[in-house]
C-alpha positions as a Markdown table, in Angstrom:
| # | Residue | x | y | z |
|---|---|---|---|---|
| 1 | Unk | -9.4 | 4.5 | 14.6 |
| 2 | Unk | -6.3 | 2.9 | 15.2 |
| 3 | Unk | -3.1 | 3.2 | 13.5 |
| 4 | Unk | -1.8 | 1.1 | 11.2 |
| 5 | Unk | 2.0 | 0.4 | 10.5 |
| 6 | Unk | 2.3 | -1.8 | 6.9 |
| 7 | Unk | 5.8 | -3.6 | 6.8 |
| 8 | Unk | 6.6 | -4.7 | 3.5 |
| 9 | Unk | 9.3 | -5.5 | 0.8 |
| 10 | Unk | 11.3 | -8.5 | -1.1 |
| 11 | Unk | 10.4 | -12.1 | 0.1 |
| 12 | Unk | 12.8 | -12.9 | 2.7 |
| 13 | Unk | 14.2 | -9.4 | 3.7 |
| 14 | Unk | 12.7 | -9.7 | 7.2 |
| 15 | Unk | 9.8 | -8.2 | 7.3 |
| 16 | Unk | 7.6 | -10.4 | 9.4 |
| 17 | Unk | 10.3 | -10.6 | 12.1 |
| 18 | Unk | 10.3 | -6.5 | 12.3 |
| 19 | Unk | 6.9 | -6.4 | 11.9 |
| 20 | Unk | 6.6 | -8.7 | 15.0 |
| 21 | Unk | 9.4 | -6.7 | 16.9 |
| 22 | Unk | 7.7 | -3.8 | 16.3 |
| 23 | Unk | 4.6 | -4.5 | 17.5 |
| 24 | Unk | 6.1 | -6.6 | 20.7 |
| 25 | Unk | 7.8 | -2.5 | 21.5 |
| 26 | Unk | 4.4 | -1.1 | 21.3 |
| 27 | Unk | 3.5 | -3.4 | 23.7 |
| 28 | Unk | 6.6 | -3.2 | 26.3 |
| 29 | Unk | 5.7 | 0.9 | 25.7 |
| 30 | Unk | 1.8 | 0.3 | 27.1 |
| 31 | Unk | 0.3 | 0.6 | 24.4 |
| 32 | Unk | -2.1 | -2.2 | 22.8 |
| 33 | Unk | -1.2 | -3.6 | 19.6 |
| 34 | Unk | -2.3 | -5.8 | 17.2 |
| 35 | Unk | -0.2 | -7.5 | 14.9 |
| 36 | Unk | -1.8 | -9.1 | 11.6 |
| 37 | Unk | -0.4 | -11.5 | 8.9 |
| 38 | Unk | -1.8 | -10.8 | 5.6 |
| 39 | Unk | 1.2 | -12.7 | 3.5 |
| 40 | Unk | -0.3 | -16.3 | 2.3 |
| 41 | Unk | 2.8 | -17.6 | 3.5 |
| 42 | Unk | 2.1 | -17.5 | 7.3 |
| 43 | Unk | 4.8 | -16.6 | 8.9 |
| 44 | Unk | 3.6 | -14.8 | 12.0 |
| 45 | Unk | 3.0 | -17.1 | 14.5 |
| 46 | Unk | 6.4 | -19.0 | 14.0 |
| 47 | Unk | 8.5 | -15.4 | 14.7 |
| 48 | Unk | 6.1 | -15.6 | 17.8 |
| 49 | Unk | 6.4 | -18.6 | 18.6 |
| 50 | Unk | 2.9 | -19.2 | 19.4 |
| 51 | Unk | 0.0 | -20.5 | 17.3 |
| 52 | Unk | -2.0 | -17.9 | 15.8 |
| 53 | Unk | -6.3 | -18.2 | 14.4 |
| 54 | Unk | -8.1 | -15.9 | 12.5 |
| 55 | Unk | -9.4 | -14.1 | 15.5 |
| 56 | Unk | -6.6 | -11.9 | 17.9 |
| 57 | Unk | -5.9 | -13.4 | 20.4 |
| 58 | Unk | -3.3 | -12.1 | 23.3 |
| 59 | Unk | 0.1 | -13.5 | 23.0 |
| 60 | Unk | 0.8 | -14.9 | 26.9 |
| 61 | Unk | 4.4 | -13.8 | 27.1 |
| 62 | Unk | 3.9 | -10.0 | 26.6 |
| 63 | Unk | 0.9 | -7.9 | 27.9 |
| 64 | Unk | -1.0 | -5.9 | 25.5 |
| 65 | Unk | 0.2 | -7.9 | 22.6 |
| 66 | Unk | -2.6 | -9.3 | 20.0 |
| 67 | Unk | -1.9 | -11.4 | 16.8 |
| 68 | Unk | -3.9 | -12.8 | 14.7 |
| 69 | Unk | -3.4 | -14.4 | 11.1 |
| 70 | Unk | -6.2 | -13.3 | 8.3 |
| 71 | Unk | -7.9 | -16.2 | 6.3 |
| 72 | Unk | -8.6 | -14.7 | 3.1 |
| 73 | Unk | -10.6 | -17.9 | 2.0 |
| 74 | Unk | -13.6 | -17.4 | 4.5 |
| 75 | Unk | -14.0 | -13.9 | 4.1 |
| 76 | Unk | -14.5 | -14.6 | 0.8 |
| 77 | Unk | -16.7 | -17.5 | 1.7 |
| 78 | Unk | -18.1 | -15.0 | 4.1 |
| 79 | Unk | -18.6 | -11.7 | 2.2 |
| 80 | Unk | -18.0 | -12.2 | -1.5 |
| 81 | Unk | -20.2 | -16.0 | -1.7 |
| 82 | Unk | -23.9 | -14.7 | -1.1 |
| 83 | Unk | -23.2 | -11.2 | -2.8 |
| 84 | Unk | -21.6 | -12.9 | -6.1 |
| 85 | Unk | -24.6 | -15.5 | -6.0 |
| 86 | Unk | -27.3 | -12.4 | -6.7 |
| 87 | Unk | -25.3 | -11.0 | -9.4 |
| 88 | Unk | -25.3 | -13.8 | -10.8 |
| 89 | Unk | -29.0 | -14.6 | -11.1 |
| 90 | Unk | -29.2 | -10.7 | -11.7 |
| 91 | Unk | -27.1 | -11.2 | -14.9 |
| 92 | Unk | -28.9 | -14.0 | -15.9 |
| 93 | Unk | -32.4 | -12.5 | -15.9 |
| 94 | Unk | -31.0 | -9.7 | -18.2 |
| 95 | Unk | -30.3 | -12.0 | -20.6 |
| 96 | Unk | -26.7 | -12.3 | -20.1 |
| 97 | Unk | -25.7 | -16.2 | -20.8 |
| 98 | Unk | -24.4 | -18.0 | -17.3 |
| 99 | Unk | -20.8 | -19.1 | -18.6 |
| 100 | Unk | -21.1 | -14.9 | -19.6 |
| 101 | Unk | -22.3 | -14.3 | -16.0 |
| 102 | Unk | -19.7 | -16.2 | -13.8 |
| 103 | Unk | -17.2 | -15.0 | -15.4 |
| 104 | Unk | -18.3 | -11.2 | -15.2 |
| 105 | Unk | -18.8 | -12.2 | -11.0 |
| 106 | Unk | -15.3 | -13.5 | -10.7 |
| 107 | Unk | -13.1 | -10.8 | -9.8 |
| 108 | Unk | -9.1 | -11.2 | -9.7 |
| 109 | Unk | -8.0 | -9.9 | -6.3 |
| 110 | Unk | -10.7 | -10.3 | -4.1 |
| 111 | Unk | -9.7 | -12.3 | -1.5 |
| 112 | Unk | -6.5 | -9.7 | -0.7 |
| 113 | Unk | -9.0 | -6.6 | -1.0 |
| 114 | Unk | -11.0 | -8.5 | 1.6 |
| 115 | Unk | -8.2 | -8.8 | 3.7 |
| 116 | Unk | -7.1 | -5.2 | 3.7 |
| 117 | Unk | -10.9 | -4.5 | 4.2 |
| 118 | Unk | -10.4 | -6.8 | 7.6 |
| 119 | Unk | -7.6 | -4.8 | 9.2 |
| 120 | Unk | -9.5 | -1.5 | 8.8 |
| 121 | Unk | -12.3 | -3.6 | 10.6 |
| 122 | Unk | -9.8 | -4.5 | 13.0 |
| 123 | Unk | -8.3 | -0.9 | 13.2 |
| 124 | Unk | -11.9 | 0.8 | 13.3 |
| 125 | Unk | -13.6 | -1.6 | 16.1 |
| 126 | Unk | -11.0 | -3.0 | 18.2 |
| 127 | Unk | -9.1 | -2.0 | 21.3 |
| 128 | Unk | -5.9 | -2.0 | 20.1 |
| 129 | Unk | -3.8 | 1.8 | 19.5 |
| 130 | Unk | -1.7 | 0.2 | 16.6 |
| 131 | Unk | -2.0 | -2.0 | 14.0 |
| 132 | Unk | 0.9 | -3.7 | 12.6 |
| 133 | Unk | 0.6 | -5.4 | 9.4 |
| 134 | Unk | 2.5 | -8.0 | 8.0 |
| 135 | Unk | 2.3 | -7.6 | 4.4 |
| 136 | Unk | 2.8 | -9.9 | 1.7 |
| 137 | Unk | 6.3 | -9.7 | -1.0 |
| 138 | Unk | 6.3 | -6.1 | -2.4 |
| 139 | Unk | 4.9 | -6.6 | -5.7 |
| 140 | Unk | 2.0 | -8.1 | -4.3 |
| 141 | Unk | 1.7 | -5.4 | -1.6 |
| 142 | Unk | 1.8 | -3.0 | -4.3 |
| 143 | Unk | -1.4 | -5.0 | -6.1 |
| 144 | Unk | -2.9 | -5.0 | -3.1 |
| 145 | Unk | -2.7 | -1.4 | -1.9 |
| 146 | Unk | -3.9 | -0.5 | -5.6 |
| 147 | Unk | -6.9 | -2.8 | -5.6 |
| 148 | Unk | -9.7 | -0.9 | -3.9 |
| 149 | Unk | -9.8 | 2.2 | -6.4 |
| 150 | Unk | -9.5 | -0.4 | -9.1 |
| 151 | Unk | -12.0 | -2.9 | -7.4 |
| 152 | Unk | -14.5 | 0.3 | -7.0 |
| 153 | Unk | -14.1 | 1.2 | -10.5 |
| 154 | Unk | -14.8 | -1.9 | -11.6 |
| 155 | Unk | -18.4 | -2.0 | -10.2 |
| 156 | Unk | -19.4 | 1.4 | -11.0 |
| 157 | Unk | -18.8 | 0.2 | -14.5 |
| 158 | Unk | -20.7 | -3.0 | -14.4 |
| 159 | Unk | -23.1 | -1.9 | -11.8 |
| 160 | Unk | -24.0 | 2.0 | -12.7 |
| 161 | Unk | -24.5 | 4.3 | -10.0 |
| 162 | Unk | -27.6 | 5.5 | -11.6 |
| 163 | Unk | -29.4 | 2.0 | -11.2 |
| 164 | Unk | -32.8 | 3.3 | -12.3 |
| 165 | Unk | -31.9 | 2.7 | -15.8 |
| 166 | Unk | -31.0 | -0.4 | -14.9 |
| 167 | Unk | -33.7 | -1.3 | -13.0 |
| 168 | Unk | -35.9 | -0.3 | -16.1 |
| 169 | Unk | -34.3 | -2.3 | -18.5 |
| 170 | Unk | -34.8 | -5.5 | -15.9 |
| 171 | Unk | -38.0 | -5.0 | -15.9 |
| 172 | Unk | -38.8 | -4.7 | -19.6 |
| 173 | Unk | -36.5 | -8.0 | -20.2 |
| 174 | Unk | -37.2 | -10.1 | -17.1 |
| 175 | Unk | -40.1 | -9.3 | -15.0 |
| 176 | Unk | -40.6 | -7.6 | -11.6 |
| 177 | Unk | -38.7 | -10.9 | -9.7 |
| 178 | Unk | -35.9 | -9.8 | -10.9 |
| 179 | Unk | -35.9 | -6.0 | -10.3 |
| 180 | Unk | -36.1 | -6.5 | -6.7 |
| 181 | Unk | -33.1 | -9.0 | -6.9 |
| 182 | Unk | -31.7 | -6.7 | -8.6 |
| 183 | Unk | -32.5 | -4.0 | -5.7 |
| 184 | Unk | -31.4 | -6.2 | -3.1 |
| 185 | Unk | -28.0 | -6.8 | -5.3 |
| 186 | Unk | -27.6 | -3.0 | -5.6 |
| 187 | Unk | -28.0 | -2.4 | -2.2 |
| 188 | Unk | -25.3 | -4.5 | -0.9 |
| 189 | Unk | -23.3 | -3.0 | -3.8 |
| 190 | Unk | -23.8 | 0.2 | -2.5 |
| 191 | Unk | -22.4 | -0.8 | 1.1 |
| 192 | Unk | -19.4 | -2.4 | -0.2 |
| 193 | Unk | -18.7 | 1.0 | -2.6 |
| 194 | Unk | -18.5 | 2.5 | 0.6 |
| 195 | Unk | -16.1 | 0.3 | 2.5 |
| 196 | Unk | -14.0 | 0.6 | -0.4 |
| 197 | Unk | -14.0 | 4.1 | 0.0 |
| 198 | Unk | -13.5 | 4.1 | 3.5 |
| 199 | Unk | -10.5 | 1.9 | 2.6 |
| 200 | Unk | -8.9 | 4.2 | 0.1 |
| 201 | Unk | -9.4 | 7.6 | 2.6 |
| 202 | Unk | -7.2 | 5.3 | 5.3 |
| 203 | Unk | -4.6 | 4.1 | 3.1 |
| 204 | Unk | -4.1 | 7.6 | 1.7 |
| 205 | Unk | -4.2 | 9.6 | 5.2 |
| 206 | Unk | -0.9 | 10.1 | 6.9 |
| 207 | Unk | -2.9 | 10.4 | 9.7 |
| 208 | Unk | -4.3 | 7.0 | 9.7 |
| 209 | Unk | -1.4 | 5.0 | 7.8 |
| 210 | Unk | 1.7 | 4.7 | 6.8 |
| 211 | Unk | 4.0 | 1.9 | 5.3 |
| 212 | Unk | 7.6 | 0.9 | 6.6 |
| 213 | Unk | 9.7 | -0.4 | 3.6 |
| 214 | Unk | 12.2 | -3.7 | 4.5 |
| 215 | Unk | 15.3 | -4.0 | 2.5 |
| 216 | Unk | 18.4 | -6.4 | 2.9 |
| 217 | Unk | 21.8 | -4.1 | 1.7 |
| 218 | Unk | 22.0 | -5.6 | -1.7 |
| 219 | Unk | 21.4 | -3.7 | -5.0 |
| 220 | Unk | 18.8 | -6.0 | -6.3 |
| 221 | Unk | 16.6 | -5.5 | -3.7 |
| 222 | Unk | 17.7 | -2.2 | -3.1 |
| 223 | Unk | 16.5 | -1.5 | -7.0 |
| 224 | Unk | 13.1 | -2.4 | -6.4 |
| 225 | Unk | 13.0 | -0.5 | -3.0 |
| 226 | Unk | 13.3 | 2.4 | -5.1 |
| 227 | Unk | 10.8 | 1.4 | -7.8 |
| 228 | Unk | 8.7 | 1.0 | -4.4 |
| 229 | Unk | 8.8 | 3.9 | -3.3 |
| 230 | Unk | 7.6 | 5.8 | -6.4 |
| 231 | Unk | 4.8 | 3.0 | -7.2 |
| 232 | Unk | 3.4 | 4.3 | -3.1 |
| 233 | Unk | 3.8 | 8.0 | -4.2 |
| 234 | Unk | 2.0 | 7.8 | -7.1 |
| 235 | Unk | -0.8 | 5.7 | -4.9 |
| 236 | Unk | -0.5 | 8.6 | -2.6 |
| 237 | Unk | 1.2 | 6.5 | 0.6 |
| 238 | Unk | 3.2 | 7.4 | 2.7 |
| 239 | Unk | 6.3 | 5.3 | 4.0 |
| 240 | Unk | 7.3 | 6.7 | 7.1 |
| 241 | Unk | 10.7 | 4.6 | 7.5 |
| 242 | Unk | 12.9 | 2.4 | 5.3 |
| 243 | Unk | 15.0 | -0.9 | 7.2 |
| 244 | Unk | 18.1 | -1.8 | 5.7 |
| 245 | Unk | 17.9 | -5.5 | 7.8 |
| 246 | Unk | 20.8 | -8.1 | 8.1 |
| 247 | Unk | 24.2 | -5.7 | 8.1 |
| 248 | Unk | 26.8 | -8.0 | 8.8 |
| 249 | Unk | 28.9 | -7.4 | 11.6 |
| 250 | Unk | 32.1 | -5.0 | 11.1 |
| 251 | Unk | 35.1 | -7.3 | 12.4 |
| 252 | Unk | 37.2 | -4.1 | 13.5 |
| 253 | Unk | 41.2 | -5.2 | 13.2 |
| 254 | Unk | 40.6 | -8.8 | 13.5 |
| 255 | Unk | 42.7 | -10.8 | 10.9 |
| 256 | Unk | 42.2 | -14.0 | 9.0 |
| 257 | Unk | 40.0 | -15.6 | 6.7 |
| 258 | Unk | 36.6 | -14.6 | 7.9 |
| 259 | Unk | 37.3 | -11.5 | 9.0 |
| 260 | Unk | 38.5 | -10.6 | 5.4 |
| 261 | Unk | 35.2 | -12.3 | 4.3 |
| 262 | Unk | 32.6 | -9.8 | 6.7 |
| 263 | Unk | 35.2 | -6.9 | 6.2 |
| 264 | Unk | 34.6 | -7.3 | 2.6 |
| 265 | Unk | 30.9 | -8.4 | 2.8 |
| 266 | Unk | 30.2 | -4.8 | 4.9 |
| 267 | Unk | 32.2 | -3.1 | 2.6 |
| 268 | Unk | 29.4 | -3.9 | 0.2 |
| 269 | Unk | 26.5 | -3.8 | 2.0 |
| 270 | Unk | 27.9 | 0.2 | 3.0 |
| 271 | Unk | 28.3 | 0.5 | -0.7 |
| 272 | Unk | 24.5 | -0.3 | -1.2 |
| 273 | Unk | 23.4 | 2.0 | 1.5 |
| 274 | Unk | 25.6 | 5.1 | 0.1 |
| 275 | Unk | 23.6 | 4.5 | -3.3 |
| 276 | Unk | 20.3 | 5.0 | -1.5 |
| 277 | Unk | 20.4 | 8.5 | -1.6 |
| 278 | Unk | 17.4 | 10.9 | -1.4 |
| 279 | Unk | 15.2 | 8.3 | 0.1 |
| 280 | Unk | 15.3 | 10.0 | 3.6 |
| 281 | Unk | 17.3 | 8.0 | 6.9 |
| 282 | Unk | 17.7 | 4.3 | 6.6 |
| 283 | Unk | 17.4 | 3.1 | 10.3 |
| 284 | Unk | 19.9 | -0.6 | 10.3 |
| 285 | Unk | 19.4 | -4.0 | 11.9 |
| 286 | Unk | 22.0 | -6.3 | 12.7 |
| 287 | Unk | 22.6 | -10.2 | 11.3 |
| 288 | Unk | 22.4 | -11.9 | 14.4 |
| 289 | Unk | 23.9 | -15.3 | 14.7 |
| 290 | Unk | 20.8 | -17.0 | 15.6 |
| 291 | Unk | 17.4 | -17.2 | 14.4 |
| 292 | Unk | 15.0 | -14.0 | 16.5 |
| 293 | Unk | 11.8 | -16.1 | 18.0 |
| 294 | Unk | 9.8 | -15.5 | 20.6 |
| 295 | Unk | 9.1 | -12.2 | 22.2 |
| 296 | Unk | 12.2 | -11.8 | 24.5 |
| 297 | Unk | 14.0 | -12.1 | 21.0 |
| 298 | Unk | 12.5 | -9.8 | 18.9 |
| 299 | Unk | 12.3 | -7.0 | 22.0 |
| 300 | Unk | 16.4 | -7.2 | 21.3 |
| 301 | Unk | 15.9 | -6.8 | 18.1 |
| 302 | Unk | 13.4 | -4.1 | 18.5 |
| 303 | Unk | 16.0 | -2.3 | 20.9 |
| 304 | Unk | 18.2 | -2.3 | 18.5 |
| 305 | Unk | 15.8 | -0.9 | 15.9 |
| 306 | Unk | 14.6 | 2.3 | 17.7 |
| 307 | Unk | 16.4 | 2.6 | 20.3 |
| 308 | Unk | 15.0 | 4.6 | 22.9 |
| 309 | Unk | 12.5 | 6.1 | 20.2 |
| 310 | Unk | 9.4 | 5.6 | 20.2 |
| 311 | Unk | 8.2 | 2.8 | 17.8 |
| 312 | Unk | 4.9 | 4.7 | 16.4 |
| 313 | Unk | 6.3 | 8.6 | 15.7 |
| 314 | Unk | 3.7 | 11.2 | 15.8 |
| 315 | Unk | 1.3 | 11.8 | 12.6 |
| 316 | Unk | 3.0 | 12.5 | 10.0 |
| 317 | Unk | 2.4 | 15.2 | 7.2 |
| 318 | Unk | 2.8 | 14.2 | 3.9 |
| 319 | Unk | 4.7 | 16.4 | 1.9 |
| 320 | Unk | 2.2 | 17.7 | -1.3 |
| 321 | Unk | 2.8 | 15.9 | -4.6 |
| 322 | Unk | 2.1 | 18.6 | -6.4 |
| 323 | Unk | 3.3 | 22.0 | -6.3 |
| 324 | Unk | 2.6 | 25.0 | -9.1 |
| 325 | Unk | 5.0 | 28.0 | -10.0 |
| 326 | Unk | 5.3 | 30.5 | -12.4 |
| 327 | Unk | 6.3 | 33.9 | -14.1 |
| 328 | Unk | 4.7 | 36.7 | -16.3 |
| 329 | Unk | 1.6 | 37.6 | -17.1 |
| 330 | Unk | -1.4 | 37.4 | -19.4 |
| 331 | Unk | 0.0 | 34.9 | -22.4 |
| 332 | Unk | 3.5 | 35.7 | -21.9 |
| 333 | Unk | 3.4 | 33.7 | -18.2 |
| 334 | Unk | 4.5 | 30.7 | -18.2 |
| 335 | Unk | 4.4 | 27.9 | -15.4 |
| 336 | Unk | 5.9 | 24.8 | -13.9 |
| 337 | Unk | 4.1 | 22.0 | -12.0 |
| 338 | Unk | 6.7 | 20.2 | -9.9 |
| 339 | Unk | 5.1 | 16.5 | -8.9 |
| 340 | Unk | 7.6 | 15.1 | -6.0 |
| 341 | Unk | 8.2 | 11.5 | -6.9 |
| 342 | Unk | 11.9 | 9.9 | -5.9 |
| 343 | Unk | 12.9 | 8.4 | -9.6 |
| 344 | Unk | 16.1 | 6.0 | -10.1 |
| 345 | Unk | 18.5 | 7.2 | -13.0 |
| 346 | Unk | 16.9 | 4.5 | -15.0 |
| 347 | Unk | 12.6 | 5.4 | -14.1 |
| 348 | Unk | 10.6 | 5.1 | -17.3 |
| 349 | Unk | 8.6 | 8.0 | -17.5 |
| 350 | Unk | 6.1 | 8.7 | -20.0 |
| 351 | Unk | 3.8 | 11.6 | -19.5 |
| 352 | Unk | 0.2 | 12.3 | -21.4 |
| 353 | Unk | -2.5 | 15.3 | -21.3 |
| 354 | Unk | -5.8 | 13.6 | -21.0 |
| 355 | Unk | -8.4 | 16.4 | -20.9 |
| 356 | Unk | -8.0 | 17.4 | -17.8 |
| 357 | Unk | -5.9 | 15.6 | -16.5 |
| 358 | Unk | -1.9 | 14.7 | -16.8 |
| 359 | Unk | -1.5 | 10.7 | -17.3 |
| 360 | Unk | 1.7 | 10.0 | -15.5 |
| 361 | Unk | 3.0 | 6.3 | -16.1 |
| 362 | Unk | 6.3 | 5.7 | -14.1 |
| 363 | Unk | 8.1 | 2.2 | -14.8 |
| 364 | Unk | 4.9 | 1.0 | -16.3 |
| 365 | Unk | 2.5 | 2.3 | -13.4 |
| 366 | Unk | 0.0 | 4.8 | -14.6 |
| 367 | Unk | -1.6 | 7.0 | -12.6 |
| 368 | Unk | -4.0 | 10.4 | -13.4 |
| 369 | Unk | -3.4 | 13.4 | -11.7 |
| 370 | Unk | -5.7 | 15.9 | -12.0 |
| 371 | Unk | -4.5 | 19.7 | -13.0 |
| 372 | Unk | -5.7 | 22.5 | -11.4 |
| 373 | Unk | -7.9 | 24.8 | -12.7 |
| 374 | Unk | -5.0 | 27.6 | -13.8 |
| 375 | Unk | -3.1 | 24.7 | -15.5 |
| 376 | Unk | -6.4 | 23.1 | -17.0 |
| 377 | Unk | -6.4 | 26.0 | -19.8 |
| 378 | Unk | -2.6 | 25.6 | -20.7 |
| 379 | Unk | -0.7 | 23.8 | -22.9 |
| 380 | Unk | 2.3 | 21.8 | -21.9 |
| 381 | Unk | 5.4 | 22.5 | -23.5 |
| 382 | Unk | 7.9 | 20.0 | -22.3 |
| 383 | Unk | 9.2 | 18.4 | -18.8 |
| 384 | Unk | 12.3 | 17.8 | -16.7 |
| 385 | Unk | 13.0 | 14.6 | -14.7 |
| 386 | Unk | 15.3 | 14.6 | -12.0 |
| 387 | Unk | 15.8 | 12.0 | -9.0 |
| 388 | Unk | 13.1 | 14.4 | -6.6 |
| 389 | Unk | 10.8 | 14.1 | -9.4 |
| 390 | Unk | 9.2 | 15.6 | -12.5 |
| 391 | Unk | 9.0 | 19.4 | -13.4 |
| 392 | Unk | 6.6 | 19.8 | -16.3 |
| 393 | Unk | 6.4 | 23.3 | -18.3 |
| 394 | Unk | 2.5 | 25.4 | -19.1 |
| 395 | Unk | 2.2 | 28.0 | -21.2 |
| 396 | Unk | -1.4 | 29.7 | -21.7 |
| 397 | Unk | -3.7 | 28.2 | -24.5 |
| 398 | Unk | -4.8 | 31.5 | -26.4 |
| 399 | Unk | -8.0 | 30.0 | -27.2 |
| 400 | Unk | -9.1 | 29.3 | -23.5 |
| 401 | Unk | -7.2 | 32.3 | -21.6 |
| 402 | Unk | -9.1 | 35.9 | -21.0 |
């Protein structure tokens, strides 16, 4: 399995030229790399100057290099058509009405889950070491990245895991045609259940993946870096670097006009950077006067980027989300569960016991996390919010502790 870089962040912040500059170091390293567009707004081949399909192909002015833009639209055609075709007649046969049926067989998303689902392919079967993947804007990264445990929850609720019910209620409404439609449908269900969860263990193994967050020094964009980087740690993602791309130049001692304009612009952008505190090291590109295309290009800018680092750092451990603590004993202990999330002074925060489980909804982004067992017969009792995180207070629940 190869590993796979995902650059992302704000439309126009760079990504797809660092993305490209990354994977052009891989290559100048040995190693062989793929790089993939995945952004509807193909930008990949330009940054390359070459022209790119929907197969890899090698890019003829750097050895080992592969790129390749995704078509989203035939693997849907491709993967989704035939399987969405038997659902439907499935549906139908059990009564349901058609207009009922093609609706229920549309699902929102499917042509970016299919994409992700094609650079695992990629990852799993090709030659390549790396995959680097040029995302789309953040927010729709973020949809993206949250789609396959959606997507998979969303077919073990229309399409039961335990299909013999449903097979027996076909058959009592629609005849034996239909049941083995119906088996045929549930098999191929079955196989896309588990590409989906093959999906999810890649995206949330360190190991496998990790995501390099793109930012240009200015506080909008540096806002929503931040709301980024709690949305992938409540998803359970790593992001192994953050990019602070397009520092202006500092004009030293120079005087007139536009150097008092860059003097005050990098004043600024420092300003920005300063703010980004807790987030780990910010590695900086330069603004460069002209336009980075073509592979000689990006190698510069790549230089720049890493230096004399290597591009693809070793595995990376993710630090736990969750960590438990606590004091006394019997019903006098009480205990703390710290979940490591960085939070902006302004996070929205609600938290919720749901059986058991703790419902943690951060800026609007929900997410379950289940308690362990100690905590599972406690009762919360309040929680503290700081910029590493959340601290939430347990004491026992008299009527469940012995």
């Amino acid at each position: 399995m190869s590993r796979v870089l995902l650059f992302t962040g704000k439309g126009g912040v760079g990504k797809t030229t660092l993305a490209a500059a990354t994977a052009a170091s891989l290559a100048a390293h040995g190693r062989k790399a793929l790089v993939v567009s995945t952004d509807p707004a193909h930008s990949l081949g330009d940054a390359l100057d070459v022209r790119l399909g929907a197969s890899p192909s090698e890019v003829d002015t750097a050895d080992g290099l592969f790129a390749c833009q995704i078509d989203p639209r035939g693997l849907v055609d491709e993967a989704w058509g035939e399987l969405r075709g038997h659902l439907r007649t499935v549906l139908a046969g059990a009564g349901v009405d058609e207009l009922d049926a093609e609706e229920l067989t549309v699902l929102p998303g499917v042509e970016e889950l299919l994409a992700l689902a094609e650079v695992r392919r990629l990852a799993s079967s090709g030659p390549w070491e790396v995959v680097v993947v040029d995302c789309g804007p953040t927010a729709e990264t973020l949809r993206l990245l949250s789609l396959p445990e959606a997507f998979a929850g969303y077919l073990e609720r229309l399409f039961p895991t335990h299909r013999r019910v449903v097979r027996g209620l076909l058959a009592g409404v629609a005849g034996t045609g239909t049941v083995e439609k119906w088996d045929a449908t549930a098999d191929a269900l079955s196989r896309l259940a588990e590409r989906l969860d093959a999906l999810r263990g890649m995206l949330a193994d360190p190991s496998s993946c990790s995501v390099r967050l793109v930012l240009t020094p200015e506080r909008v964009v540096a806002a929503e870096t931040r709301r980024t980087l709690t949305a992938l740690a409540l998803q359970g993602i790593r992001v192994d670097s953050v990019i602070a791309n397009r520092l202006v130049p500092s004009p030293g001692s120079a005087r007139g006009a536009a150097a008092t304009w860059l003097r005050t612009r990098r004043h600024e952008q420092d300003a920005v950077l300063a703010e980004l505190t807790g987030i780990g090291e910010i590695r900086t590109v330069d603004h460069r006067a002209s336009e980075p295309v073509g592979v000689p290009a990006l190698l510069e800018v790549a230089s720049q980027l890493y230096g004399s680092e290597d591009p693809l750092p070793g595995a990376a451990v993710r630090d736990s989300l969750l960590e438990v603590s606590g004091s006394g004993r019997g019903l006098d202990a009480r205990y703390s569960l710290r979940i490591a999330l960085p939070l902006a002074d302004d996070t929205e925060l609600d938290l919720a016991r749901v059986g058991d489980d703790l419902a943690l909804t951060v800026d609007g982004r929900r997410r379950l996390v289940a308690l362990p067992s100690l905590l599972r017969r406690c009762i919360v009792t309040g929680a503290e919010m700081d910029s590493g995180g959340v601290t939430v207070g347990f004491r026992p629940d008299p009527s469940l502790w012995r």
